[in-house]
C-alpha positions in Angstrom: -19.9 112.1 -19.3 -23.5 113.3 -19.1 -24.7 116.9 -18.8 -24.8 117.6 -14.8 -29.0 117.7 -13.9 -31.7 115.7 -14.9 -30.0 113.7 -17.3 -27.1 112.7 -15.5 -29.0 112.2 -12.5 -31.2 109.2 -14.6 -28.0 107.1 -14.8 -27.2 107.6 -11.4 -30.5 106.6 -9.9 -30.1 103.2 -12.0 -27.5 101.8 -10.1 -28.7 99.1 -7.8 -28.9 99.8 -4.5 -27.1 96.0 -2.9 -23.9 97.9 -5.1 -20.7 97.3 -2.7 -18.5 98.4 -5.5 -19.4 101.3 -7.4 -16.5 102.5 -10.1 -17.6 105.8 -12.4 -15.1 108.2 -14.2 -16.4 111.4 -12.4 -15.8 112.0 -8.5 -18.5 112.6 -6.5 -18.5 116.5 -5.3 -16.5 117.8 -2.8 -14.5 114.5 -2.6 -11.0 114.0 -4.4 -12.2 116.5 -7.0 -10.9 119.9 -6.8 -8.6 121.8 -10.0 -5.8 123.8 -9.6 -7.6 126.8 -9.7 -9.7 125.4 -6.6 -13.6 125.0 -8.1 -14.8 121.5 -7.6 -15.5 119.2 -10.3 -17.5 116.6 -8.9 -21.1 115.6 -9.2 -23.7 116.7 -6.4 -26.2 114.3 -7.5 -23.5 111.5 -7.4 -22.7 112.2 -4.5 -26.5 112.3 -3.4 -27.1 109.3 -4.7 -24.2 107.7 -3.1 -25.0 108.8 0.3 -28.5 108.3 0.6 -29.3 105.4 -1.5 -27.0 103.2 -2.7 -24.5 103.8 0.0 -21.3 101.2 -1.2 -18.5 100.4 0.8 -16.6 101.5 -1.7 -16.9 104.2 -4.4 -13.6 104.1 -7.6 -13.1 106.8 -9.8 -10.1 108.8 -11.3 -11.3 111.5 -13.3 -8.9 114.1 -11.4 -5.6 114.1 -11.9 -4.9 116.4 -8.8 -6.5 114.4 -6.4 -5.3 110.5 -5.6 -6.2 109.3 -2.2 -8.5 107.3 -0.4 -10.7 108.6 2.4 -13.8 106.9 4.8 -16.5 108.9 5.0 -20.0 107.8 6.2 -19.5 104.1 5.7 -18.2 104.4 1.9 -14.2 104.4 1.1 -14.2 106.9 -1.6 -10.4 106.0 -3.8 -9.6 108.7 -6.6 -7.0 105.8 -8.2 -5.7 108.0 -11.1 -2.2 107.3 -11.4 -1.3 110.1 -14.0 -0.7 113.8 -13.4 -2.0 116.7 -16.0 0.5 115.8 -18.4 -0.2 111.6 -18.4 3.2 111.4 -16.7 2.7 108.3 -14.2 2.4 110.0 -10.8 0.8 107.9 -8.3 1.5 104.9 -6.9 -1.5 101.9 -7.5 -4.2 102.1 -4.3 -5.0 98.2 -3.1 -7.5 97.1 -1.0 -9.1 94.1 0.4 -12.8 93.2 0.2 -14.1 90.8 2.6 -15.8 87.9 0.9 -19.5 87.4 1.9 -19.9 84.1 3.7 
């Protein structure tokens, strides 16, 4: 829960890139992260990162309670898991997935 800019952008850029699973609190912008009010919450360099670096097959988060789903996009399942609404009222049902084991 960095400032959004140089600092946060640091962290980011220290993830490895051979990351298939990548799990952070904050969505990535434009994806699973819009408020009620309809502004996006979600980080740009994140989602930067994500696409052209690291570029997992999946990326976990849950910071928005508005937005649980799972969507494909570019070769990275993005899951917004958060089960809990506004209020912490469970909401959402659990999202499962299967990994394929290297060989």
């Amino acid at each position: 829960m960095l400032e959004r800019g140089p600092e946060i952008r640091k962290k980011w850029q220290q993830i490895p890139t051979d990351t298939d699973i990548l799990i952070t609190h904050c969505p990535p912008n434009g994806i699973f992260d819009m408020e009620h009010d309809g502004t996006h919450t979600g980080c740009s360099d994140l989602l930067d990162e994500i696409q052209k670096r690291i570029k997992p097959k999946y990326h976990i988060f849950g910071h928005n309670h508005l937005c649980h789903g799972k969507l494909a996009k570019e070769g990275t399942t993005f899951i917004n898991c958060c089960m809990v609404d506004d209020e912490l009222r469970p909401m959402y049902a659990p999202i499962m997935f299967k990994l394929p084991l290297k060989q």
